[in-house]
Structures are given as structure tokens and as C-alpha cells.
C-alpha positions as CSV (number, residue, x, y, z in Angstrom):
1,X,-29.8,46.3,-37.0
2,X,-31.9,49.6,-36.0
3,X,-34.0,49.6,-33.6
4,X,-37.3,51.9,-33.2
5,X,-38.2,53.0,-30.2
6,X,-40.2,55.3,-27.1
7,X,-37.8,55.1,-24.5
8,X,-40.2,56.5,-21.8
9,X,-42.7,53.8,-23.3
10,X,-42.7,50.5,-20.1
11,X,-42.9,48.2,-23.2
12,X,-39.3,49.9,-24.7
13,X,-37.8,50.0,-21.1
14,X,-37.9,46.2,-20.6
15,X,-35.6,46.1,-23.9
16,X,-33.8,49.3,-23.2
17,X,-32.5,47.5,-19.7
18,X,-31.9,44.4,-21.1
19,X,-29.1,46.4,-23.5
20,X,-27.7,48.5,-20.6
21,X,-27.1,45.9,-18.4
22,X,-24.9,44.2,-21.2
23,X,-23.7,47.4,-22.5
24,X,-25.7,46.5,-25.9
25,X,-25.7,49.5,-28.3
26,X,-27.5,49.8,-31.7
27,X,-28.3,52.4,-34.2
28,X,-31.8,53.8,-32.4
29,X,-34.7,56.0,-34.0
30,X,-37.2,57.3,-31.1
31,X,-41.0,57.1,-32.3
32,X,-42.7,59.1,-31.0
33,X,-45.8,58.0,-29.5
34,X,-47.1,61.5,-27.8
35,X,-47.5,62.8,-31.5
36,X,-48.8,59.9,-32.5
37,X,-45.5,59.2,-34.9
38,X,-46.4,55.2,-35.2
39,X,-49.2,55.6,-36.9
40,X,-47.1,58.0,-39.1
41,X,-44.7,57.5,-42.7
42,X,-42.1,55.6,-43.0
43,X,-42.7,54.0,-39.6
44,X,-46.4,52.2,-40.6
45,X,-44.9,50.4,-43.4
46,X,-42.4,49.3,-41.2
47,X,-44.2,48.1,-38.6
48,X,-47.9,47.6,-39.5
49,X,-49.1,46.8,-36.3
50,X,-47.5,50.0,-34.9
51,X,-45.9,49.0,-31.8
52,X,-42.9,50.0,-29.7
53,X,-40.3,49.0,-29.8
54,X,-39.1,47.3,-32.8
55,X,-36.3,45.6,-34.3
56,X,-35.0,45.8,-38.2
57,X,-32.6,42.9,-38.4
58,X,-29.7,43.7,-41.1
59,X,-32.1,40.9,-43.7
60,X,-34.7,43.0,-42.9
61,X,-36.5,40.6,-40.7
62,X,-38.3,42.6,-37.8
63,X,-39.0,41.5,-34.5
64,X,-41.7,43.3,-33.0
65,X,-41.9,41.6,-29.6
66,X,-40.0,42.6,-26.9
67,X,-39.2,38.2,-25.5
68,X,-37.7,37.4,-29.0
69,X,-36.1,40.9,-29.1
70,X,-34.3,39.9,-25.5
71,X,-33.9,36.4,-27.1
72,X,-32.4,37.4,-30.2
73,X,-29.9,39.4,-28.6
74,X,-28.9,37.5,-26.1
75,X,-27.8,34.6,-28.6
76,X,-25.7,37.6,-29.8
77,X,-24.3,39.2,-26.8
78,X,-24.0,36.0,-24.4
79,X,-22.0,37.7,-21.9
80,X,-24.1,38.7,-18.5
81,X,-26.9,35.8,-19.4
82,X,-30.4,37.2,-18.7
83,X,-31.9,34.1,-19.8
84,X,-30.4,31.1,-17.8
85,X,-27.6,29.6,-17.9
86,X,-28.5,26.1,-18.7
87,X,-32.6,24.6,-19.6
88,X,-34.0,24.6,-16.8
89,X,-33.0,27.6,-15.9
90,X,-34.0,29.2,-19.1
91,X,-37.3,27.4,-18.8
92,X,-37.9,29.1,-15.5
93,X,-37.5,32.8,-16.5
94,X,-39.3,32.3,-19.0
95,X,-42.1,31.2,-17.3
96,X,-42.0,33.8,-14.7
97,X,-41.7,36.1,-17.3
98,X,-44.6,35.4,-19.5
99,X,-46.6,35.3,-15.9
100,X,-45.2,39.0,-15.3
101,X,-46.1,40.4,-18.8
102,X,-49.5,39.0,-18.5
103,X,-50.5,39.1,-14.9
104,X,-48.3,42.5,-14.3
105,X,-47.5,44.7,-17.3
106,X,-50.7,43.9,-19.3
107,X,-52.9,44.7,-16.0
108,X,-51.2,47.9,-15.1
109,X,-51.3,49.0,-18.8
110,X,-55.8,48.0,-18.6
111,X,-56.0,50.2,-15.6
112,X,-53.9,53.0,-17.0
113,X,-55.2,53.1,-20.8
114,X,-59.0,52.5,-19.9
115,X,-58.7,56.0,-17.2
116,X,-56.4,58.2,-18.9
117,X,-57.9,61.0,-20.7
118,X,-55.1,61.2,-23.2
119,X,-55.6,57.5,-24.7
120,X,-59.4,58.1,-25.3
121,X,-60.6,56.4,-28.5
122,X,-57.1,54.0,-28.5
123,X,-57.5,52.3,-25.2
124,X,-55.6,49.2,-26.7
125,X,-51.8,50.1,-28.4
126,X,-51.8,49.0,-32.2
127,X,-53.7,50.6,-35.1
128,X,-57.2,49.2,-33.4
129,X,-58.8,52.3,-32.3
130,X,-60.9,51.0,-29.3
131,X,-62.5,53.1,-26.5
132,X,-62.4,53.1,-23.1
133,X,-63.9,50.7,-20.7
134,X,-63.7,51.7,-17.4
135,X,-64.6,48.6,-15.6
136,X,-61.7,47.2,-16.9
137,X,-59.2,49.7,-15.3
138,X,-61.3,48.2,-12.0
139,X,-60.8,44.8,-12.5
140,X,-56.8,45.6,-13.2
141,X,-56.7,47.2,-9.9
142,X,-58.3,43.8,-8.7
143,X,-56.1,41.6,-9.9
144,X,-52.7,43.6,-8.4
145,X,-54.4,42.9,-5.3
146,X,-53.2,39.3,-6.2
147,X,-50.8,39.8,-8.1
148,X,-48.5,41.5,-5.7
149,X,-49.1,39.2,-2.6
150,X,-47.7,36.0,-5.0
151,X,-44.1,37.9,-5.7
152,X,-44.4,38.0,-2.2
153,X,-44.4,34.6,-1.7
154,X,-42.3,34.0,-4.5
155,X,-39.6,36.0,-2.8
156,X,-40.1,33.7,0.2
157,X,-38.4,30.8,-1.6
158,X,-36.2,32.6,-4.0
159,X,-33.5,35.4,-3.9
160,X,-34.5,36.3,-7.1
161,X,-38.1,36.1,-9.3
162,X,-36.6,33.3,-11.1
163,X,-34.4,31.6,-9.1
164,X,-30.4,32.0,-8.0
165,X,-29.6,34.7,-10.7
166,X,-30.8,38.1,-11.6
167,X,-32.6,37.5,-15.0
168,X,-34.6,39.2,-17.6
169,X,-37.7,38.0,-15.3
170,X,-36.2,40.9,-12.5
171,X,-35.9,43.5,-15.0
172,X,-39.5,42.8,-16.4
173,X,-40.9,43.4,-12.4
174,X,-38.9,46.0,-12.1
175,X,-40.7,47.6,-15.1
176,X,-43.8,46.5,-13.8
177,X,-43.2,48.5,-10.2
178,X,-42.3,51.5,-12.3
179,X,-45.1,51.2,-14.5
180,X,-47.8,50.7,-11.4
181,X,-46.7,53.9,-9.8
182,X,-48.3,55.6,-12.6
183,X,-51.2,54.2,-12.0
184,X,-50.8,54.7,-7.9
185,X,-51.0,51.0,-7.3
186,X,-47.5,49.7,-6.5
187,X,-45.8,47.5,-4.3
188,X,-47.6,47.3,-0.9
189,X,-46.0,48.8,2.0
190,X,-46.3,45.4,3.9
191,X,-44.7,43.6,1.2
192,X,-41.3,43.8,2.9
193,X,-39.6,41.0,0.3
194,X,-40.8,42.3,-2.7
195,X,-39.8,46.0,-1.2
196,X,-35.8,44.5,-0.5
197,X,-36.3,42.5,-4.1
198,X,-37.0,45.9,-5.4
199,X,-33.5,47.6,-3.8
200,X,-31.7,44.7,-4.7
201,X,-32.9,44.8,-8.3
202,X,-32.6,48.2,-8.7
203,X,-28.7,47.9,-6.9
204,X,-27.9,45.0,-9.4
205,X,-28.8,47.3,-12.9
């Protein structure tokens, strides 16, 4: 397997904490996205939708999702399960996950493409070259307004996003905190169980 890579990239650090917490190494080439590299030789015939990060499997499948990326390896590397230990519990992180990736990552990623001046003309990741729409970053900004207050009350019910465990679900918030900071929107200050979530997380990886 080789995997391809930004490290810095929020996208690569939900995969690149997945490995670390179970101690996963594999060969790794860093693409990089600064100079523009995916768009680049070899790596756009690799990947032709020219995303971070991706997986070459040894048959030369490739995973370019970072869910069946996680998935993949954790059939392989079972040890420290980030994805339940039985169904249900499976089925629950993933849930919370896909809510996460959609409701967290993909809204902090609207309101930091759509007002950054370095992703003008590409305000979408991929080969699409789309401009900025500034209404969008507002919206995004809208929407954590929501978003944070129902981890909140997730975090009332549950030690963890998930449920009992520390799961792939934490590490994916976890990336989503970091990722909002760029953007000056993360957790509330009044948001005292998502803030000890946060320090218990962050303790636990």
C-alpha cells in the first residue's frame, strides 16, 4: 500500500490520526497542495479527481475517501477498534460521523474556501475550478451556530460523540475543532461539555 498525502490538509489529518492512534505506518508520498502538486504528473493519473489523501492498495485499487480508507484499515489493523465493537455500535459512529463530515468539516471547509484569498478560482477541492461565493462562507458560519450547540447536547447523554468508546466519530470532531479555528469560529466558550470532550479527546490520542 502507499498512501498520498498533505499532512497539514483537515481531510489527511482525520486518516493521519486514525494511523497514530493504532500505530499504523505505510510507505507515504506528501502532495503538495500549496504548489498545486495534485493537479500535477504522476499524481493526476493516479487520482483523477485530485484529492487528498489517497490510498494505492498493493492490486492497485485506490481508495480515495477518507471513511473506506479508516474502514479498510481497520479490517486490517483490528486492534484499538475505532469503529465499534459490535453492529450497533458500528452503526452508531458511523452515523455520527457522516453527521460530522457533513454538518462540521464540509461547513467549515464552505466558510474557509469561499473567503480565503489563496483558493480564488478553486473554491471547491477537485479539478472543478469554481469561484468564490461569499454568501456561502455566511451561511457556514450559520449553520455552526447549530451545529455546535447539538454536540453539546450530545455530550449531555454520552461520554463520548458516539457512545461508551472513543471512536473514529471523536477524532473526526476533533478535526473539525482544529479546522474551525482557522476560520475563528470554534467551540463556544459556554459550551463547557464539548470544551471537557475536547481535553478528554485530545488526552485519549
Amino acid at each position: 500500500m502507499k498512501l498520498y498525502t498533505y499532512a497539514a490538509a483537515p481531510n489527511a489529518r482525520r486518516l493521519h490520526l486514525f494511523m497514530d492512534y493504532k500505530g499504523i505506518e505505510l510507505e507515504t508520498e506528501e502532495v503538495d497542495l500549496r504548489s498545486r502538486q495534485q493537479h500535477c504528473e504522476p499524481y493526476a493519473s493516479i487520482n483523477p479527481l485530485r484529492t487528498i489523501p489517497a490510498l494505492l492498495l498493493d492490486d492497485a485499487s485506490l481508495l480515495t475517501e477518507v471513511i473506506a480508507q479508516v474502514d479498510y484499515l481497520e479490517s486490517l489493523y483490528p486492534e484499538k477498534p475505532l469503529l465499534g465493537r459490535d453492529a450497533l455500535e458500528r452503526a452508531m459512529i458511523l452515523n455520527w460521523d457522516h453527521y460530522l463530515h457533513l454538518s462540521g468539516l464540509v461547513t467549515v471547509a464552505n466558510i474557509f474556501r469561499n473567503t480565503s484569498s489563496a483558493f480564488a478560482g478553486r473554491a471547491q477541492t477537485g479539478s472543478l475550478e469554481l469561484e468564490q461565493i461569499p454568501a456561502l462562507a455566511e451561511r457556514g458560519k450559520l449553520q455552526l451556530e447549530d451545529f455546535w450547540p447539538r454536540l453539546e447536547t450530545r455530550l449531555a447523554q454520552s461520554e463520548w460523540v458516539a457512545g461508551d468508546n472513543f471512536s473514529f466519530a471523536d477524532i473526526d470532531l476533533c478535526c473539525v475543532v482544529e479546522f474551525a479555528a482557522w476560520v475563528e469560529a470554534g467551540i463556544p466558550e459556554d459550551a463547557g461539555r464539548l470544551q471537557a470532550w475536547h481535553q478528554r479527546a485530545l488526552d485519549s490520542m
